[in-house]
KEMI-565928 format. One line per field, with one value per residue: residue number from 1; residue in one letter; z, x, y of N, C-alpha, C in turn. Coordinates in Angstrom, 3 decimals. Atoms other than C-alpha are relative to their C-alpha. Layout:
# KEMI-565928
nr	NUM|...
rest	A|...
nup	Z|...
neast	X|...
nnorth	Y|...
caup	Z|...
caeast	X|...
canorth	Y|...
cup	Z|...
ceast	X|...
cnorth	Y|...
***
This chain:
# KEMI-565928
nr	1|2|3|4|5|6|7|8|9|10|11|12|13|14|15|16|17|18|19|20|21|22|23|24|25|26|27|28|29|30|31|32|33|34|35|36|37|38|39|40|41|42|43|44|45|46|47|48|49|50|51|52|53|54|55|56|57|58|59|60|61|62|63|64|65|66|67|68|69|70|71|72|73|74|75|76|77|78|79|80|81|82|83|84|85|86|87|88|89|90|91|92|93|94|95|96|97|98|99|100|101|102|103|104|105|106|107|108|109|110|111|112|113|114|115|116|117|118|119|120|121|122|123|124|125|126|127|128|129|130|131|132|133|134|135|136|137|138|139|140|141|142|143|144|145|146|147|148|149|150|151|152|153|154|155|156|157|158|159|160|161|162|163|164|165|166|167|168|169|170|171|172|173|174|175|176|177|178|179|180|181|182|183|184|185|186|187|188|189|190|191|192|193|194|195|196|197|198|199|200|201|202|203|204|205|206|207|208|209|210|211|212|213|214|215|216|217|218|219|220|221|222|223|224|225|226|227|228|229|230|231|232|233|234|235|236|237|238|239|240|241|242|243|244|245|246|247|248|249|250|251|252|253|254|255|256|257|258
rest	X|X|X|X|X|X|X|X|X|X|X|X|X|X|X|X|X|X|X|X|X|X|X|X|X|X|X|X|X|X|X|X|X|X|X|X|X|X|X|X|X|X|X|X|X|X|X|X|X|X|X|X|X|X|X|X|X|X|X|X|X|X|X|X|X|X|X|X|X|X|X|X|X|X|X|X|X|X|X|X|X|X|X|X|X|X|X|X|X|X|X|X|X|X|X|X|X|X|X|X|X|X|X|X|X|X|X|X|X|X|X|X|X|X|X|X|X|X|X|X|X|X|X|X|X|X|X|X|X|X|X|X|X|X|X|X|X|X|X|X|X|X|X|X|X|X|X|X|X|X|X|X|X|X|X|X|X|X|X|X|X|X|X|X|X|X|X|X|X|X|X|X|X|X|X|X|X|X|X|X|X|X|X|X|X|X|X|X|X|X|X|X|X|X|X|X|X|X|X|X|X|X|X|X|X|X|X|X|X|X|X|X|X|X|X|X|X|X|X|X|X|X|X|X|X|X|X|X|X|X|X|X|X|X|X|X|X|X|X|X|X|X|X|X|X|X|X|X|X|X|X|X|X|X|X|X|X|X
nup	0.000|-0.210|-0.472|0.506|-0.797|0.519|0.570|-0.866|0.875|-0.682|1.286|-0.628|0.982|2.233|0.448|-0.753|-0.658|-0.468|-0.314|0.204|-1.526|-0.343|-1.604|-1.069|-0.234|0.627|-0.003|-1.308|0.846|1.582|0.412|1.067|-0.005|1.074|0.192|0.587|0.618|-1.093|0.067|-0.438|0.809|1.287|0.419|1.248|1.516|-0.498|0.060|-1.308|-0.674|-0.170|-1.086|-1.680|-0.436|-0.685|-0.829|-0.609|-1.465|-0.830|-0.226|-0.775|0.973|0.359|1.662|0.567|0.862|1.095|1.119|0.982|-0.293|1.650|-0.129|-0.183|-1.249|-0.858|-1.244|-0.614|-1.335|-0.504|0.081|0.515|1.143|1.426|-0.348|0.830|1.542|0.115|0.072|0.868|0.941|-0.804|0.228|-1.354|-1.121|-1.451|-1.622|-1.120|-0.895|-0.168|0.738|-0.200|0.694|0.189|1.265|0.599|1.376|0.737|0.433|0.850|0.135|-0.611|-1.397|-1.466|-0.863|-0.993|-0.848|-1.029|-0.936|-1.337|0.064|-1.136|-0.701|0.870|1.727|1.135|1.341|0.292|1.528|1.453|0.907|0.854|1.041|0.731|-1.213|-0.398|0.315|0.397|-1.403|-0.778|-1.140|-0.164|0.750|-0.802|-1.589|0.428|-0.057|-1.556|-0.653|-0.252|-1.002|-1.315|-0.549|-1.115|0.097|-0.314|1.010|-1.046|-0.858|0.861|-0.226|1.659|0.353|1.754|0.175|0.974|0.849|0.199|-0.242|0.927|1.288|0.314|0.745|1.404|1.020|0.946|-0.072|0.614|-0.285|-0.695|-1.434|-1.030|-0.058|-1.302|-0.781|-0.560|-0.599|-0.960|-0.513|-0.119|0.902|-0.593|-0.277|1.614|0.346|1.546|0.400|1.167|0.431|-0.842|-0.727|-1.508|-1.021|-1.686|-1.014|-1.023|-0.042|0.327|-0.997|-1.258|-0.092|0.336|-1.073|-0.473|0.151|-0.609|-1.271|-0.820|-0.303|0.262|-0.830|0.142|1.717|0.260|1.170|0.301|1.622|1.206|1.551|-0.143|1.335|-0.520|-1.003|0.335|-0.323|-0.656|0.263|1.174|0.988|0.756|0.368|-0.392|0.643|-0.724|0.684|-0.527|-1.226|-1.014|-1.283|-0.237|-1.156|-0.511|-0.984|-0.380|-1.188|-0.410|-0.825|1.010|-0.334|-1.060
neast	0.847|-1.122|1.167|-0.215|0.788|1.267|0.405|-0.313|-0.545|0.014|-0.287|0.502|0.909|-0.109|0.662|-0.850|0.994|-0.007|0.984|-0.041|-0.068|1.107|-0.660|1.006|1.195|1.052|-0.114|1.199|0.510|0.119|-1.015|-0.363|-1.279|-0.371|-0.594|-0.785|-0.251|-0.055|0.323|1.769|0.592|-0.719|0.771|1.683|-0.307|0.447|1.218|0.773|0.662|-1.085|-0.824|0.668|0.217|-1.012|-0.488|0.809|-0.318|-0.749|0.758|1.843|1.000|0.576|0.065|-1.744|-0.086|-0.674|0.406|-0.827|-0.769|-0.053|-0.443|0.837|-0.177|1.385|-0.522|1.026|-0.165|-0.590|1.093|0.155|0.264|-1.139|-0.538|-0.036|-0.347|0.686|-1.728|0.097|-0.836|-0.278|-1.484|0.116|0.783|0.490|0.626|0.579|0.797|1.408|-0.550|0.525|-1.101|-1.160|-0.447|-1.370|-0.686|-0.939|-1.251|-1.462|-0.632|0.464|0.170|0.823|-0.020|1.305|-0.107|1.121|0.192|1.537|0.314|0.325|0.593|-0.952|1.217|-1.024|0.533|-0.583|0.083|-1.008|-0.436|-0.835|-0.754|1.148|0.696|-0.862|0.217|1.174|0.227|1.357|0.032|0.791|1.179|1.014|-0.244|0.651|1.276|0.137|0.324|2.163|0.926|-0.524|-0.664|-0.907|-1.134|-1.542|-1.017|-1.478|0.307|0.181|-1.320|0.508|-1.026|-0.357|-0.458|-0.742|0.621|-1.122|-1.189|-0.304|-0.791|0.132|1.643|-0.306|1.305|0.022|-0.555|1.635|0.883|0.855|0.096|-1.523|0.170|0.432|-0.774|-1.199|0.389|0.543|-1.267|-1.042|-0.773|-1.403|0.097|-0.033|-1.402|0.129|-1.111|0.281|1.790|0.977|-0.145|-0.316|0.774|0.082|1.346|-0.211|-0.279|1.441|0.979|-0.612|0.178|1.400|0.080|-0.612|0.375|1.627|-0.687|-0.502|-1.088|-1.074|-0.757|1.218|-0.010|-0.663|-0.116|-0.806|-0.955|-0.301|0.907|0.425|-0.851|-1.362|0.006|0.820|0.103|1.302|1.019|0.756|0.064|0.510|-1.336|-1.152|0.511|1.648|1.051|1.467|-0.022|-0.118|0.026|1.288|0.045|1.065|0.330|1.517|0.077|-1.122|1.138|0.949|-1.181|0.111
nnorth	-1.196|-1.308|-1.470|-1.596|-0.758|0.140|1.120|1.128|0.898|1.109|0.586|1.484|0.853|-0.190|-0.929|-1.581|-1.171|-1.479|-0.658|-1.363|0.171|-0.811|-0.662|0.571|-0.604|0.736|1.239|0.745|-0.478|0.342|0.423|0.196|0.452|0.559|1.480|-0.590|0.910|1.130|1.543|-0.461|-1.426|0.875|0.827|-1.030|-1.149|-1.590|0.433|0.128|1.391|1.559|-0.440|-0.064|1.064|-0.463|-1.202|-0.228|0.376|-0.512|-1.131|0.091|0.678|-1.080|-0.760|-0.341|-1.029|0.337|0.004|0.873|-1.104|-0.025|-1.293|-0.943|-0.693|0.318|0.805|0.379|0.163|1.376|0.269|1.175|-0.831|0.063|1.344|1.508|0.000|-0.909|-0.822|-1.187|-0.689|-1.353|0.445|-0.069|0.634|-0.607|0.748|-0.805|1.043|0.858|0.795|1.688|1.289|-0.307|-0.465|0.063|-0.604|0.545|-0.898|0.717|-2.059|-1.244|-0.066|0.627|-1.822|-0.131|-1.528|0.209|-0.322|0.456|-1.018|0.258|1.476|0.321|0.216|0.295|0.249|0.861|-0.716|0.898|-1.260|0.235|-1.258|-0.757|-0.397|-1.236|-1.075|-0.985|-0.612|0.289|-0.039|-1.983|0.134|0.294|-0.463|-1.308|0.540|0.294|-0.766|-0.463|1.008|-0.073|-0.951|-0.430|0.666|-1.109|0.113|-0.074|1.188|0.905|1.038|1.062|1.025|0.190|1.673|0.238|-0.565|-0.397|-1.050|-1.172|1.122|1.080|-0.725|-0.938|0.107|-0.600|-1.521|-0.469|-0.067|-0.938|-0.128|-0.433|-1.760|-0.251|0.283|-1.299|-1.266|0.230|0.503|-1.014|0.111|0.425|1.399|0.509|-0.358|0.180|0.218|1.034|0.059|0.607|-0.632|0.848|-0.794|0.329|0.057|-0.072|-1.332|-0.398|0.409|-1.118|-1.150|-0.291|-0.024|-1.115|-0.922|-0.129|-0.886|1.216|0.008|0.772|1.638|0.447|1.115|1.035|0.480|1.206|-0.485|0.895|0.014|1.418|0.953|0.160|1.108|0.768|0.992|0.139|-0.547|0.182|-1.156|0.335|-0.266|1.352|1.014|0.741|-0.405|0.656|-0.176|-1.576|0.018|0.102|-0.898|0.571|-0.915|-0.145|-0.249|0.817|0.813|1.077|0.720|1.320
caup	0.000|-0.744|0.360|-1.584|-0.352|-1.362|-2.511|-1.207|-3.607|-2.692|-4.950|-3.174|-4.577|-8.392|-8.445|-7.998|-6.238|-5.662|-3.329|-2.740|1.111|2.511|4.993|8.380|7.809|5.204|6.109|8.154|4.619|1.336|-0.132|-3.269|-4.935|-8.507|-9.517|-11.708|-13.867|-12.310|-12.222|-11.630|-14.259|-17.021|-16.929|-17.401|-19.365|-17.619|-18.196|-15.263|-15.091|-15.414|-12.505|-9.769|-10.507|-8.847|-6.489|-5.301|-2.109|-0.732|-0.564|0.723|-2.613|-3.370|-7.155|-9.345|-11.279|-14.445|-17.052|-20.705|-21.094|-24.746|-23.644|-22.501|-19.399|-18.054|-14.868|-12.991|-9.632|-7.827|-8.096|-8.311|-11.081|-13.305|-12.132|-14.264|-16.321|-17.002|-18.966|-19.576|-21.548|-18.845|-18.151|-14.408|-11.109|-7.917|-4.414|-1.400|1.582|0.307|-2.612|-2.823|-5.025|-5.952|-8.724|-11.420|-14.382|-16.621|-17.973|-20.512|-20.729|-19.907|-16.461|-13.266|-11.543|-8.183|-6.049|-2.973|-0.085|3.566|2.524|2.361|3.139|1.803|-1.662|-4.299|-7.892|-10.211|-13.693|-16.689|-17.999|-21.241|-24.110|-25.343|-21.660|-20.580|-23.497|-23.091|-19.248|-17.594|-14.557|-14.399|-16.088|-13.272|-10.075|-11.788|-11.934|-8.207|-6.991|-8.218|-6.430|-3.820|-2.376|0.012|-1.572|-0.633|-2.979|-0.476|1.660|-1.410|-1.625|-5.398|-6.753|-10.434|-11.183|-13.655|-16.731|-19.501|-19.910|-21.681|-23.915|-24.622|-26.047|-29.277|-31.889|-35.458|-35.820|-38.310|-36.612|-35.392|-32.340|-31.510|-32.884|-30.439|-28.087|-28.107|-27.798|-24.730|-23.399|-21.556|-23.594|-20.847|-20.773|-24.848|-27.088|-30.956|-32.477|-36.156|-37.014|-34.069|-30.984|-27.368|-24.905|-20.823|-19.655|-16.428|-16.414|-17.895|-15.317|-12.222|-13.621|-14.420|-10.800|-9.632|-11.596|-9.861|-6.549|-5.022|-3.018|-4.536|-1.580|-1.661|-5.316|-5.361|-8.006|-9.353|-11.523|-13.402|-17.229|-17.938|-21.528|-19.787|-16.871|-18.736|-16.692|-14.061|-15.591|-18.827|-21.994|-24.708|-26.696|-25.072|-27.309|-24.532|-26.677|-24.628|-20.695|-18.087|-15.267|-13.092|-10.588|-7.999|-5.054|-2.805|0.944|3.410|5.263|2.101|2.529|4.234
caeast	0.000|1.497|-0.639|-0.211|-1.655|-5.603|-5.112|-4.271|-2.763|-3.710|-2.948|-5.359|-6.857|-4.744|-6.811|-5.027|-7.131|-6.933|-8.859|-10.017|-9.161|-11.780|-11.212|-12.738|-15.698|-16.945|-15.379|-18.985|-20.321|-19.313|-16.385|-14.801|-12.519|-10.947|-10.454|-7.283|-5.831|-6.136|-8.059|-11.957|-11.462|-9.520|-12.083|-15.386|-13.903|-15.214|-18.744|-21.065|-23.218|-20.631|-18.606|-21.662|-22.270|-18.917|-18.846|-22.590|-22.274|-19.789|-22.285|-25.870|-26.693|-27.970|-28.856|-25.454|-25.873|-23.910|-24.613|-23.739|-21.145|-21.288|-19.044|-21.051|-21.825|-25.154|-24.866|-27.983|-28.610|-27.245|-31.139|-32.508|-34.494|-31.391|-30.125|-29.017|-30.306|-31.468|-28.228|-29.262|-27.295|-24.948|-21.006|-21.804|-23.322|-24.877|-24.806|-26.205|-27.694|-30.830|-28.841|-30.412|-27.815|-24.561|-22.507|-19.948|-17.766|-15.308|-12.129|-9.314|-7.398|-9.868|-10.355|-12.094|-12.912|-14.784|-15.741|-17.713|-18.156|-20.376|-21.434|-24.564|-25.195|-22.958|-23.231|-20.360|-20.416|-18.497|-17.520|-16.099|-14.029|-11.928|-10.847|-14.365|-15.853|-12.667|-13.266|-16.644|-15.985|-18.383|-16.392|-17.530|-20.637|-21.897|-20.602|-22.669|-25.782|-25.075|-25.022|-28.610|-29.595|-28.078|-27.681|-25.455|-22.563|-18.863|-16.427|-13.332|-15.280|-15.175|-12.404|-11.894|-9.610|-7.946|-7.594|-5.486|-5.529|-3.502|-0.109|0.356|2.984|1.073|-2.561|-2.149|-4.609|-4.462|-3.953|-7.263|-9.208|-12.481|-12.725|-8.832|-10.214|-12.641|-10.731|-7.933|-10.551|-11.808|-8.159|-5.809|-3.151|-0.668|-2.268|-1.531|1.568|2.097|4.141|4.421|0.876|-0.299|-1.216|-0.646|-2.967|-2.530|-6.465|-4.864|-3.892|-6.942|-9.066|-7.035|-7.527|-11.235|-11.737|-9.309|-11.482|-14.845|-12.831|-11.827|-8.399|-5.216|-4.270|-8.059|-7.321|-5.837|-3.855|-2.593|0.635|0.599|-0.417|-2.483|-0.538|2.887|2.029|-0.449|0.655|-1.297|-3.915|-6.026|-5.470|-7.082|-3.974|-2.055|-4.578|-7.130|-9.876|-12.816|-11.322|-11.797|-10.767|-13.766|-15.174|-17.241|-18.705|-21.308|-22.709|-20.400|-23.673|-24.985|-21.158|-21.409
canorth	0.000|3.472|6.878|10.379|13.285|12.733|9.344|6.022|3.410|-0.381|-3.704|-6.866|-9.580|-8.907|-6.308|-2.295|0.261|3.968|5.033|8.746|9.851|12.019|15.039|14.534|16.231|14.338|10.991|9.692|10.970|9.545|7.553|6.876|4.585|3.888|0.216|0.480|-2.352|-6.089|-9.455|-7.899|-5.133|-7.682|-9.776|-7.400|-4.951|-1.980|-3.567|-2.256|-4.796|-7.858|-5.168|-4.995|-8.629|-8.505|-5.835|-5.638|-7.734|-5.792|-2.857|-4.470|-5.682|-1.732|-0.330|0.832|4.323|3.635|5.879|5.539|8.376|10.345|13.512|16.126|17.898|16.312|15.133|13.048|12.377|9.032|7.417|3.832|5.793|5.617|2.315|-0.398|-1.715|1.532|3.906|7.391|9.508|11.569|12.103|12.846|11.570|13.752|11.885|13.642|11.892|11.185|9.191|5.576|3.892|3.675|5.537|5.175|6.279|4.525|5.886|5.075|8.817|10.608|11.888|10.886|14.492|14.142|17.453|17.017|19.227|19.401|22.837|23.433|20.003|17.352|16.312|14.958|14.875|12.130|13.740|12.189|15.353|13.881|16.070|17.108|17.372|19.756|21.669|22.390|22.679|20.505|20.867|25.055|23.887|21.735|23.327|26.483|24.441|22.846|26.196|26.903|24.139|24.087|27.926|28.732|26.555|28.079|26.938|27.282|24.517|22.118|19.193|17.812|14.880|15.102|11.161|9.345|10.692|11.097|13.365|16.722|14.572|11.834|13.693|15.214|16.529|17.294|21.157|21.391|19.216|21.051|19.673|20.987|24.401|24.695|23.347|26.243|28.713|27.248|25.719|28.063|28.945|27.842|24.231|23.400|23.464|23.505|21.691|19.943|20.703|18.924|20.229|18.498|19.347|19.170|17.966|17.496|21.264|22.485|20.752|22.425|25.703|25.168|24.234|27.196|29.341|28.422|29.412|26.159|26.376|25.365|22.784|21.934|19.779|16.894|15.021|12.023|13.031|9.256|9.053|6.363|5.598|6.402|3.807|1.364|-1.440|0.038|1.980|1.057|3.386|3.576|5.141|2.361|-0.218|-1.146|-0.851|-2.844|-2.561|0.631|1.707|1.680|5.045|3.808|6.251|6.288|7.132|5.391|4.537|2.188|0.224|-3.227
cup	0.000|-0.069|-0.855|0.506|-1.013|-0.339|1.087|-0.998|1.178|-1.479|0.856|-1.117|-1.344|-0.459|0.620|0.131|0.403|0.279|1.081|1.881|0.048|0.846|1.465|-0.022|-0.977|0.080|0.346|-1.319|-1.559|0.025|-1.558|-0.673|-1.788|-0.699|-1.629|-1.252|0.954|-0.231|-0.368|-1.232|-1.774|-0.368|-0.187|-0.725|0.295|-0.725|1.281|0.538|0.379|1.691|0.968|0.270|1.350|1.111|0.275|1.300|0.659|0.245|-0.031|-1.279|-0.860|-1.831|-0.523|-1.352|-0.791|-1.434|-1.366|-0.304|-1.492|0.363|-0.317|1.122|0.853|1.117|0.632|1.123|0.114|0.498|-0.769|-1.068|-0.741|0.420|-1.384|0.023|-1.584|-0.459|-0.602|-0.366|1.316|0.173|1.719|0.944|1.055|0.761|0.907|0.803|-0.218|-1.793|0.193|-0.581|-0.038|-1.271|-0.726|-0.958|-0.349|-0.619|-1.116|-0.590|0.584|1.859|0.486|0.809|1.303|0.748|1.209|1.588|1.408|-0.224|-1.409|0.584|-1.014|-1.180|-0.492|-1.457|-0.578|-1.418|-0.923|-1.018|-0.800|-0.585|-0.062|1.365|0.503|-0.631|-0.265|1.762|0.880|1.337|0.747|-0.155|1.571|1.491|-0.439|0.225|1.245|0.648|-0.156|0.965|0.625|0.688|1.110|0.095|0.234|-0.688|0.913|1.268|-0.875|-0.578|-1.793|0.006|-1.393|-0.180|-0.820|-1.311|-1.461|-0.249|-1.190|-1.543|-0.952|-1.220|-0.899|-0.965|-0.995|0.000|-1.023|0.155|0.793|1.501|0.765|-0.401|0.828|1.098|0.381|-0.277|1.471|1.254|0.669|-0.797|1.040|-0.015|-1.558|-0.387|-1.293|-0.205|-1.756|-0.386|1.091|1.760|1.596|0.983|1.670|0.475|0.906|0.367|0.168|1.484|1.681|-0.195|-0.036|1.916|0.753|-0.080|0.835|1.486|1.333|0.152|-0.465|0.839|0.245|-1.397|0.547|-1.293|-0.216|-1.202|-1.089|-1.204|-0.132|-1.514|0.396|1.255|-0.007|0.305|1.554|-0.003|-1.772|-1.006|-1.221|-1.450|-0.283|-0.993|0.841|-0.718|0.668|1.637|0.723|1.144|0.409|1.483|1.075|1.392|0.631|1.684|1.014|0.621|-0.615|-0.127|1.182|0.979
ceast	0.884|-1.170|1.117|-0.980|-1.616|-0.413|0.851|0.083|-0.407|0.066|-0.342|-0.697|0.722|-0.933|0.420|-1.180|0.587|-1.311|0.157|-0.099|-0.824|0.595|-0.843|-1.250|-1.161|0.223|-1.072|-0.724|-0.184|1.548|-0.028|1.005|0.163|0.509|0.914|0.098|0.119|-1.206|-1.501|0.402|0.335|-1.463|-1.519|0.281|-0.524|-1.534|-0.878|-0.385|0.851|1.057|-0.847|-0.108|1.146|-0.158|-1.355|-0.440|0.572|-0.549|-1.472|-0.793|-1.260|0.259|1.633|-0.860|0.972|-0.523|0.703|0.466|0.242|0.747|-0.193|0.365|-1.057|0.441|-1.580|0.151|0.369|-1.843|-0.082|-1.246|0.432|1.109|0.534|-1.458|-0.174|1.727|-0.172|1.365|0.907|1.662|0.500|-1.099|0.279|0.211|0.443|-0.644|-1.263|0.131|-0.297|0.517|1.530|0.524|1.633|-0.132|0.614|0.602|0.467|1.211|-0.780|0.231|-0.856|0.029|-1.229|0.385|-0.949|0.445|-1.022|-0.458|-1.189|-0.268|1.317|-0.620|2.031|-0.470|1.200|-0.366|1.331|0.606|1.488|0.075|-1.227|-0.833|0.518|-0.361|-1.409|-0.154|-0.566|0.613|-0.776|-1.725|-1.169|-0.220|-0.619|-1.739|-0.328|-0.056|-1.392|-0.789|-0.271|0.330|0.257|1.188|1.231|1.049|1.418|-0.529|-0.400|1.504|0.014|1.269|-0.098|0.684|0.921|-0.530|1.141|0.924|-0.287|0.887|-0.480|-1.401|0.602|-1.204|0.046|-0.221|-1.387|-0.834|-1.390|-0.369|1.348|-0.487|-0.509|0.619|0.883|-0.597|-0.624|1.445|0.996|0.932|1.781|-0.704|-0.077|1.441|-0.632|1.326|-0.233|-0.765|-0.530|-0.286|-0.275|-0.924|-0.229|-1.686|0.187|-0.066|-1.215|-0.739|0.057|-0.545|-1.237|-0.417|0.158|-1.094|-1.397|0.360|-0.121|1.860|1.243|0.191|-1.471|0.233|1.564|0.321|0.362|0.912|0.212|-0.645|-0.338|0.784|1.081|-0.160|-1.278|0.468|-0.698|-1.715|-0.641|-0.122|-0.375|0.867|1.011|-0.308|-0.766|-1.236|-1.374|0.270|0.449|0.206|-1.758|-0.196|-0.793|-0.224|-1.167|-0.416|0.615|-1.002|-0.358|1.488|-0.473|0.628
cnorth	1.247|0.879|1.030|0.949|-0.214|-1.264|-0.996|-1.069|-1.497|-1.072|-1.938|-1.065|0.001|1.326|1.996|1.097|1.182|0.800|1.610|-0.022|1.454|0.752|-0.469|0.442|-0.449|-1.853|-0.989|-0.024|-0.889|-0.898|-0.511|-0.794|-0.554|-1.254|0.234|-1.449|-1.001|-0.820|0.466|1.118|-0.466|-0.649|0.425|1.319|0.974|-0.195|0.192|-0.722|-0.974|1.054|-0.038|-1.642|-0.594|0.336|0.315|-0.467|0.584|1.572|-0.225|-0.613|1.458|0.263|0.684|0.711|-0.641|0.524|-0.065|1.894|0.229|1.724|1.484|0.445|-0.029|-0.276|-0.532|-0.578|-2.009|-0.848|-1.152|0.363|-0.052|-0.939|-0.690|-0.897|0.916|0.821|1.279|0.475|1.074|-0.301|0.702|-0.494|1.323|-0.873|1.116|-0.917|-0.836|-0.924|-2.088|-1.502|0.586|0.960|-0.356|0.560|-0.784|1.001|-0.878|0.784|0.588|0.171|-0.140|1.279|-0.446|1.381|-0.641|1.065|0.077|1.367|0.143|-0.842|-1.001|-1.009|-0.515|-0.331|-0.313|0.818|-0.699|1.152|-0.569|0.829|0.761|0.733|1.235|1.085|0.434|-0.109|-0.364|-0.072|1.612|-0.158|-0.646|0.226|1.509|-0.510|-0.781|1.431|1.012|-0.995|-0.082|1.631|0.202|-0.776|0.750|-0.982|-0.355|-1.247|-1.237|-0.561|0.016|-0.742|-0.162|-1.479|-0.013|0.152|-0.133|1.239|1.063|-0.471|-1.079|0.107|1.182|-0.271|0.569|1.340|-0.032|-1.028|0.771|0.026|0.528|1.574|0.765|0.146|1.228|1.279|-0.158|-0.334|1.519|-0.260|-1.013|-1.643|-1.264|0.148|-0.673|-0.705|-1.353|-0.267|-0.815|0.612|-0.727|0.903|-0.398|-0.059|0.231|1.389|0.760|0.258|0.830|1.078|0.284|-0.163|1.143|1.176|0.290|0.179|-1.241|0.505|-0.758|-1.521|-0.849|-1.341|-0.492|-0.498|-1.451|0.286|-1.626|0.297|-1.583|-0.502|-0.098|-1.728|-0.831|-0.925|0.011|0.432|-0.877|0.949|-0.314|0.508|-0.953|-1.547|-0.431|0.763|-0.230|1.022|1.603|0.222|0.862|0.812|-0.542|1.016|-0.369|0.292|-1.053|-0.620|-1.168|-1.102|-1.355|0.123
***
């Protein structure tokens, strides 16, 4: 087992876990944890269903959010409403106390963004921000639309964790494709680079500053500096040639935990 600040590295069963460490104030609250590369994630392929069949005992046998992720900026609440076998269209999850199932995401580059604070009540939200998500922001996008919801949210009393993702080096995008055009009007200019008609783009970066900007505290965000194509013997990339298997988000009220 090796700990980083926010995270907590574990490697049981054949199966590698990173899971998200809570502050004390929401530890009674919620938890979170990333199932990485390993035995349980080889063998369903970042398949929800084939993963609760799995992994639903060890949490009461409760409903598993899992929606089908088309990179956007929806987000829907953590509700046996939008259960399995049930997969709306969304590239985020809500949970708040009165949250009745579980939730997840799948990865393969992209990123794994959770935010959650006890302010005004506690709440977390699970966001799937890859290239297209970053650049259309859905981290600004939905901590804009939690604070209609929710008023009296404070920003500076809100945790977040930037998962594995991949590197500034490793993500590159044709120089006239349209989605990189967009992209570098939406992208800080410090979180891109040109080079040889193609243009490399830091998500990781991005994502920080989109956070930063909605007025969350530097030492508040957490990271994970691996790339999942640089260190695809513990992560799953889709770069790397994992075409089927994902790493797999899983969250939910620590109360609904066996």
């Amino acid at each position: 087992m090796m700990t980083k600040i926010g995270f907590e590295f574990r490697n049981e069963k054949r199966q590698k876990e990173l899971r998200l460490i809570m502050p004390e104030e929401l530890q009674s609250q919620f938890f979170a944890s990333i199932y990485c590369r390993g035995e349980l994630m080889d063998r369903t392929e970042g398949n929800p269903e084939k993963i609760w069949e799995s992994l639903s005992s060890n949490f009461n046998n409760i409903q598993l959010v899992a929606p089908y992720q088309v990179h956007g900026t929806h987000v829907i609440p953590s509700s046996s409403s939008f259960a399995l076998p049930f997969r709306p269209e969304a590239d985020g999850v809500l949970i708040d106390p009165s949250s009745d199932s579980m939730a997840s995401l799948r990865f393969a580059d992209c990123c794994p963004v959770v935010i959650a604070s006890d302010s005004p009540e506690p709440w977390m939200i699970l966001l799937h921000s890859g290239f297209v998500g970053t650049a259309k922001n859905i981290v600004g996008r939905s901590l804009a639309r939690l604070s209609e919801n929710k008023p009296g949210w404070r920003s500076e009393r809100s945790q977040a964790w930037i998962g594995p993702c991949i590197c500034k080096d490793c993500y590159s995008r044709k120089m006239e494709d349209p989605c990189t055009q967009y992209a570098l009007t939406s992208f800080s200019p410090d979180n891109f680079r040109k080079k040889n008609g193609m243009v490399y783009f830091d998500i990781r970066g991005e994502i920080k500053r989109q956070l930063m900007q909605c007025g969350l505290p530097c030492d508040n965000i957490y990271e994970v500096k691996g790339c999942t194509c640089c260190n695809n013997d513990f992560y799953y990339s889709y770069r790397a040639g994992d075409e089927r298997a994902r790493i797999f988000l899983l969250a939910g009220n620590t109360t609904k935990q066996a």
